[in-house]
Each structure stands twice: as C-alpha cells, then as structure tokens.
GUFI-291026 format. One record per residue (C-alpha): residue number from 0; residue in one letter; x, y, z. Coordinates in Angstrom, 1 decimal. Example, Ala and Ser with C-alpha at 12.3 -4.5 7.8 and 13.67 -1.06 7.14 Angstrom:
MARTI/0/A/12.3/-4.5/7.8 .
MARTI/1/S/13.7/-1.1/7.1 .
This chain:
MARTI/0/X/-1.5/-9.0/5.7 .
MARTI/1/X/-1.5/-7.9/9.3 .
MARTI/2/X/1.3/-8.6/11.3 .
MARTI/3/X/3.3/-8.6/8.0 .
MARTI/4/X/6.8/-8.2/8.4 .
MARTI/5/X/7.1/-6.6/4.7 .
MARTI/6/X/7.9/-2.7/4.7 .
MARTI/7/X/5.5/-0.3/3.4 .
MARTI/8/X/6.2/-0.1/-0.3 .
MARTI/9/X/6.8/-4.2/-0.3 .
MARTI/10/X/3.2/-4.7/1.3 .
MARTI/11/X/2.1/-2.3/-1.5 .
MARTI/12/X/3.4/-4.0/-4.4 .
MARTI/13/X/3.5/-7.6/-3.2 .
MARTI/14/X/-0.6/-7.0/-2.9 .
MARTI/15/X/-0.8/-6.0/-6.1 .
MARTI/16/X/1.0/-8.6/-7.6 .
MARTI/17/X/-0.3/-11.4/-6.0 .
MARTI/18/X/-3.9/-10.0/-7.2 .
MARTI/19/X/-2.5/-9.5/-11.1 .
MARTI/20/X/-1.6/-13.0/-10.8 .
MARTI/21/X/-4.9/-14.4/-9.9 .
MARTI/22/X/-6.2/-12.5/-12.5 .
MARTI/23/X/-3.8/-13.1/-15.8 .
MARTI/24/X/-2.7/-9.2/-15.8 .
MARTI/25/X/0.8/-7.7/-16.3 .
MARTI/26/X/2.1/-5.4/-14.0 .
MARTI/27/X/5.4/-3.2/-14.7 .
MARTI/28/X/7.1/-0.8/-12.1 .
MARTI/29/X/9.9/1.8/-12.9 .
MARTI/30/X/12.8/2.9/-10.7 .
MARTI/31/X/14.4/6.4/-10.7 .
MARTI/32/X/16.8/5.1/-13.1 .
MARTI/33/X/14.6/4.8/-15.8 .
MARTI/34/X/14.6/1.0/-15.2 .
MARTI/35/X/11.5/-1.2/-16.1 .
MARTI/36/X/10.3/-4.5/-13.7 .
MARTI/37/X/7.8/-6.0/-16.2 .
MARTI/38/X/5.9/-9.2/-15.7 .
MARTI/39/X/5.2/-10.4/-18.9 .
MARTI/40/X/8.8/-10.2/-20.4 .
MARTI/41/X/9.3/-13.4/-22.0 .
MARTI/42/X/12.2/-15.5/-23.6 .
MARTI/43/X/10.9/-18.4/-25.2 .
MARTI/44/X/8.9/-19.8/-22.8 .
MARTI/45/X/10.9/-19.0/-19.5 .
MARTI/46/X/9.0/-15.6/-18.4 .
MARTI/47/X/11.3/-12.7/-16.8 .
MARTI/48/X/11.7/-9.1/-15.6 .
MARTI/49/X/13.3/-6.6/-18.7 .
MARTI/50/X/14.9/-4.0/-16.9 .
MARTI/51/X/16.2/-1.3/-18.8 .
MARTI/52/X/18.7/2.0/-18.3 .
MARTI/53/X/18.6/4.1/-21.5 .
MARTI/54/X/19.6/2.4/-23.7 .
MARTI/55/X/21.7/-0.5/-21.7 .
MARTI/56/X/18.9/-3.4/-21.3 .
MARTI/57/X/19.4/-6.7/-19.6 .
MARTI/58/X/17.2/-9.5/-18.7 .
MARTI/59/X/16.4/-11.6/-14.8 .
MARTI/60/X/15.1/-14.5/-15.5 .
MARTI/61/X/12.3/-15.6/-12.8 .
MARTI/62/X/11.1/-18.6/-14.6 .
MARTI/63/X/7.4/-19.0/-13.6 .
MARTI/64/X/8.3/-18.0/-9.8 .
MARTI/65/X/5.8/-15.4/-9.0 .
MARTI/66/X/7.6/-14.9/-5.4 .
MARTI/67/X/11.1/-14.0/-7.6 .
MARTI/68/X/9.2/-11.4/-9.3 .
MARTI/69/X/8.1/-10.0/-5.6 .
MARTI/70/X/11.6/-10.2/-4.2 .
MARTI/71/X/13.1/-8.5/-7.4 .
MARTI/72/X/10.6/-5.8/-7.4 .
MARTI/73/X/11.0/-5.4/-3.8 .
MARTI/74/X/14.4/-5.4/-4.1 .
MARTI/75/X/14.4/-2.0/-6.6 .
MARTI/76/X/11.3/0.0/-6.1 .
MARTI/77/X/10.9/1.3/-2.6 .
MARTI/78/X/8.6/4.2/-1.1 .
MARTI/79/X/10.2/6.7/-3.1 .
MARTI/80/X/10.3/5.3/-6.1 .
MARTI/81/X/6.4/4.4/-6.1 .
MARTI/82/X/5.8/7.9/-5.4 .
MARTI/83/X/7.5/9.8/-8.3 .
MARTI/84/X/7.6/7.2/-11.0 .
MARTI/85/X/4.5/4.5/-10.2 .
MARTI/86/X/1.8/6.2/-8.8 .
MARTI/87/X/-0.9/9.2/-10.2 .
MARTI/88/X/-2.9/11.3/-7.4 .
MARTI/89/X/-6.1/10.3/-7.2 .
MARTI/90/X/-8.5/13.2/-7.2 .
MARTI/91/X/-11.3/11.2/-6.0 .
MARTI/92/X/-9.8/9.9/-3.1 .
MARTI/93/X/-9.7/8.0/-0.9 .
MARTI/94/X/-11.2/5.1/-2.3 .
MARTI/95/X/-10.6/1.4/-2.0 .
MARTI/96/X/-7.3/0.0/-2.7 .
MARTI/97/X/-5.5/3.3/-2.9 .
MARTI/98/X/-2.2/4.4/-1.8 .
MARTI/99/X/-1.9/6.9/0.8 .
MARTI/100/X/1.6/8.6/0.7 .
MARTI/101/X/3.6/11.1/0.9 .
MARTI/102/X/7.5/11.4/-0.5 .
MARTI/103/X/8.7/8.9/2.6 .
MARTI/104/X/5.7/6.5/3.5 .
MARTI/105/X/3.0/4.6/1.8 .
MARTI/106/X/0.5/2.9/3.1 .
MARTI/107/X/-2.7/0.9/1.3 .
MARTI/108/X/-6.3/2.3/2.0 .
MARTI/109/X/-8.6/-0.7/2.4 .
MARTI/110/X/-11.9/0.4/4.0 .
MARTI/111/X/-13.4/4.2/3.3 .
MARTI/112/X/-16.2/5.3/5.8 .
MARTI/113/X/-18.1/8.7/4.6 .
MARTI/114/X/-19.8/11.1/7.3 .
MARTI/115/X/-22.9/9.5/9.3 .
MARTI/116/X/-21.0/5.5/9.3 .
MARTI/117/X/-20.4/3.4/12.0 .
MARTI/118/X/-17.2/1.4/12.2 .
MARTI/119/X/-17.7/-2.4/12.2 .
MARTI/120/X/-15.2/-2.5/14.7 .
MARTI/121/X/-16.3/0.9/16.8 .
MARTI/122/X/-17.7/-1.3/19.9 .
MARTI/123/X/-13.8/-2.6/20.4 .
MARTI/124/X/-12.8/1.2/20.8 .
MARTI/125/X/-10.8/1.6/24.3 .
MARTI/126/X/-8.9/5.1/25.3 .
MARTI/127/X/-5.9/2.9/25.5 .
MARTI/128/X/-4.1/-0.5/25.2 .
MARTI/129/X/-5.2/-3.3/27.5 .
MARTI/130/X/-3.5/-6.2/27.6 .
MARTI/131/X/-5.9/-8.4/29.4 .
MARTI/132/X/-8.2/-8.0/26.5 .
MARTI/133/X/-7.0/-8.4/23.1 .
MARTI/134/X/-9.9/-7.7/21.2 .
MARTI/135/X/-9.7/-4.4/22.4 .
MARTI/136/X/-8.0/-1.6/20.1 .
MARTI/137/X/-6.7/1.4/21.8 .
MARTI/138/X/-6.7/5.3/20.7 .
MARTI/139/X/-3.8/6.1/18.5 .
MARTI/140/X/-1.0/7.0/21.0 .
MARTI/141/X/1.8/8.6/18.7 .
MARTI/142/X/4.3/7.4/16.3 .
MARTI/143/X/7.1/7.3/19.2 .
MARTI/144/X/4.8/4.7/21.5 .
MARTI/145/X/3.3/2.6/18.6 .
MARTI/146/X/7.0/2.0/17.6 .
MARTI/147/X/7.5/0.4/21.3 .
MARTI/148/X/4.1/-1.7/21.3 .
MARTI/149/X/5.5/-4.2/19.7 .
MARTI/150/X/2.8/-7.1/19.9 .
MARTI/151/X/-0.2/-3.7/19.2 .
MARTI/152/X/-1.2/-4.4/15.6 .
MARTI/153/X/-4.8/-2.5/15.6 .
MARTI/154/X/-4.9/1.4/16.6 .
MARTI/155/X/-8.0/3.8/16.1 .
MARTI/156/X/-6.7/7.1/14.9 .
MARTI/157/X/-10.5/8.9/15.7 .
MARTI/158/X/-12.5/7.9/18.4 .
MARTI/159/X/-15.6/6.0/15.8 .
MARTI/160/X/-19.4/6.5/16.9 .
MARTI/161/X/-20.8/3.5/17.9 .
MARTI/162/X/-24.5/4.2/17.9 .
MARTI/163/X/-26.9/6.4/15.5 .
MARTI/164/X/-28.0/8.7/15.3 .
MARTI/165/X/-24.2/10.1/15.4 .
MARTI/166/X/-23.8/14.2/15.6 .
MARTI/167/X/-21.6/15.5/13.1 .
MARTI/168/X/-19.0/18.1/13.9 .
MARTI/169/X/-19.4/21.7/12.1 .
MARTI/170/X/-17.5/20.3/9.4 .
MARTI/171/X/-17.9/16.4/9.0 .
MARTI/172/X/-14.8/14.2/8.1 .
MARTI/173/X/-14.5/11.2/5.3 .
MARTI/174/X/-12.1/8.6/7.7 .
MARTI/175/X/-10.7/5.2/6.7 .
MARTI/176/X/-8.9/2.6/7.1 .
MARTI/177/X/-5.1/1.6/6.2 .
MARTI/178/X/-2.7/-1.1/6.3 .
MARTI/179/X/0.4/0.5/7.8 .
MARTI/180/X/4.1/-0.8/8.5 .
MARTI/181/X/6.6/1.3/10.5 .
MARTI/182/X/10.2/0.5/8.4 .
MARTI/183/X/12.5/-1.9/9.8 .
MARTI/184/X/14.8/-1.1/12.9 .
MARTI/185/X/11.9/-0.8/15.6 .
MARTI/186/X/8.5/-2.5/15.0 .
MARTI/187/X/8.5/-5.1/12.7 .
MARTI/188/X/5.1/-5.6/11.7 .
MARTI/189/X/2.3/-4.2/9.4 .
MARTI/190/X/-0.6/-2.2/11.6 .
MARTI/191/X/-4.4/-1.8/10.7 .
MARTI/192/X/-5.2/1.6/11.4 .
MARTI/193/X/-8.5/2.0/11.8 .
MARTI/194/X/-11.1/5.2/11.6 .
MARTI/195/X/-8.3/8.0/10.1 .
MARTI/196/X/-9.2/11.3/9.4 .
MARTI/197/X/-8.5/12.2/6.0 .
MARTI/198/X/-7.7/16.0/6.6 .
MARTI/199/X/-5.7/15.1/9.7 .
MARTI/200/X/-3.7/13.0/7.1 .
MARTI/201/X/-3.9/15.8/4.4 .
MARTI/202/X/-2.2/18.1/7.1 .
MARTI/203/X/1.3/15.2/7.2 .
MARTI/204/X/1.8/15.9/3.4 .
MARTI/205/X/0.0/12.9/2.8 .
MARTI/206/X/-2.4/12.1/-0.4 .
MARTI/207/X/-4.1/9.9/-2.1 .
MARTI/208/X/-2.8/7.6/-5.0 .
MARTI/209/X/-3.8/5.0/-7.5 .
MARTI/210/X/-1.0/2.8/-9.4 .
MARTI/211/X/-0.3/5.3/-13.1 .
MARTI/212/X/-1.5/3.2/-16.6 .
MARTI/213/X/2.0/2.4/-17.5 .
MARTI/214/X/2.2/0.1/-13.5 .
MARTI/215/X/-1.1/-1.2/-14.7 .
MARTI/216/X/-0.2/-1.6/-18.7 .
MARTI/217/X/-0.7/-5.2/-20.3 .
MARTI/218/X/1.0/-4.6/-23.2 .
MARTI/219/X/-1.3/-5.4/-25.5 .
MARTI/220/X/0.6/-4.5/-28.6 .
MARTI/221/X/3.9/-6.6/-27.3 .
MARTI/222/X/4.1/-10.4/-27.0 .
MARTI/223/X/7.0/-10.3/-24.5 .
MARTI/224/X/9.7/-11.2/-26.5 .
MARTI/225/X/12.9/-8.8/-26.8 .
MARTI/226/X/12.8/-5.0/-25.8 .
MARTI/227/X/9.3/-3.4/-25.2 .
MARTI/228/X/8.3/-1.6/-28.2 .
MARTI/229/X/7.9/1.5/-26.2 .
C-alpha cells in the first residue's frame, strides 16, 4: 500500500475490506447520518450495501463487485466519520493493525517496537534525504517539507538504535510504525513512517483505535435479506 494514492480513511477501510473478503466476513460502516454500508445485504442473490437514514432505507446494488463496495464506502465515510461512529479507543495500544487518529487524520499502525528493539530497517537511517541513494530513509523533516518531497515515501520520525546493547532514555518510549497519506492537493501518495514515538504522537491529539463490534459485526442473526433486524 505504499505509494498509494488512496487518502487516509480510504487506505483504512479499503485494507480492511479487502482482508474481510479473503476471509468470508461482513464488515458494516456508519456515517454521521445514521446511515449503514453493510456487506452482506442481500437481494436474492445479487449482494448490496443497505443504507439507511431513520427510518427512510434504500438499497446500492454492487452485485458481487468487491471494488464497488470500496468506492461506495469510500465515497461516504471519511476521517471523521471513522472516528465518531466506526472506531473504539484502544486501551491497549498501539498494537498491530490499529488506527491511529485523531478528529482530522487517521493512519493504520502496522509494526509496534517496545523499549530495547532494533528497527529492521535502522541501518538505512540518514539525517536527511539523499537522492543518490534510495534505500536511504531520511529523519522526519516536518509536515510542510514532506508535503514538497514528492517522490520521499519512507521517513524515520526517531532516530532507531542500530546496535545493542541500546541505552534507554530516563523514561523509555514504545515507537512504531504507520502507513500514512497526506490528503489530496499536495502529495499524492501514502508514506511509511517508520520508528514514531507514541507520546510524541499522544502530544498531536492523536490515539489509538481498533474498528467498534458493530464495523466488525457478521450478523449472525440476519440472512441479508430486507432491513437489518437491528
């Protein structure tokens, strides 16, 4: 998903629908109007999204077209809308596959590194960006230049140890890593960005999210067909 031209909240949900699909789940998003985006809705046997605005419901058909379903979705839930209605703060975090965000930005957590860990990718560390060797990844220069470096898709945000034994600071930091994109308008494509600090992140209103049960939901209890029972 690097390089991915998708905004923040698409890369979020695209992932996660793509991985329900491999797996058989049903996954079901909710807009701030009250609307539902639910993957198993079913007519017969052409599947489609129930969307629903109290009590005013009408159906998108998508047929079997998984992409549809992405570009609908896409097309109604957006950064805020994961944060207030989709999304639960995870206590724990972060850990694996959650969201980092805050009222204007998400971002997907795909790597977690506790105190006293290397990054795989630590050797690669340079103080800035060097075009006569890609494989390099620079320091984290700032919003305003990252926007401009339009062809830089890797960033550390912490300078990463890269040999043991490593010497903590008075009080040691959990950091990770997270696929980011910038919005449209600028720089058009998603970032990794490597080694964060989680309490440096704490300190831009962001947290740490996992999707809620009812994004996750497989409706056990409804076949599909008609209005959800609930």
């Amino acid at each position: 998903m690097e390089k991915s031209t998708d905004d923040c909240a698409d890369l979020s949900v695209s992932i996660l629908i793509e991985f329900a699909s491999l797996n058989g789940l049903c996954v079901s998003f909710t807009d701030d109007r009250g609307a539902r985006f639910i993957s198993k809705a079913t007519q017969a046997t052409s599947s489609g999204i129930v969307t629903g605005f109290r009590n005013e419901w009408k159906r998108l058909f998508w047929g079997d077209d998984k992409q549809k379903f992405i570009e609908v979705v896409k097309a109604n839930i957006g950064a805020r809308n994961l944060f207030q209605h989709n999304f639960v703060i995870n206590k724990r975090g972060p850990e694996v596959g959650d969201l980092m965000a805050n009222a204007g930005h998400t971002a997907l957590v795909y790597a977690v590194y506790p105190p006293k860990t290397l990054h795989p990718l630590g050797d690669n560390y340079v103080d800035m960006a060097n075009p006569k060797n890609p494989a390099s990844i620079p320091r984290f220069p700032g919003d305003g230049v990252a926007q401009t470096q339009l062809d830089q898709t890797r960033y550390f945000r912490d300078e990463p140890p890269v040999r043991l034994p490593i010497v903590l600071p008075s009080t040691p930091a959990i950091h990770f890593d997270y696929l980011n994109h910038r919005g449209h308008g600028g720089k058009d494509k998603a970032e990794l960005i490597l080694y964060a600090n989680v309490d440096e992140l704490k300190k831009e209103s962001f947290d740490f999210f996992s999707y809620s049960p009812s994004v996750l939901d497989d409706w056990t209890d409804w076949d599909g067909l008609g209005i959800p029972p609930r």
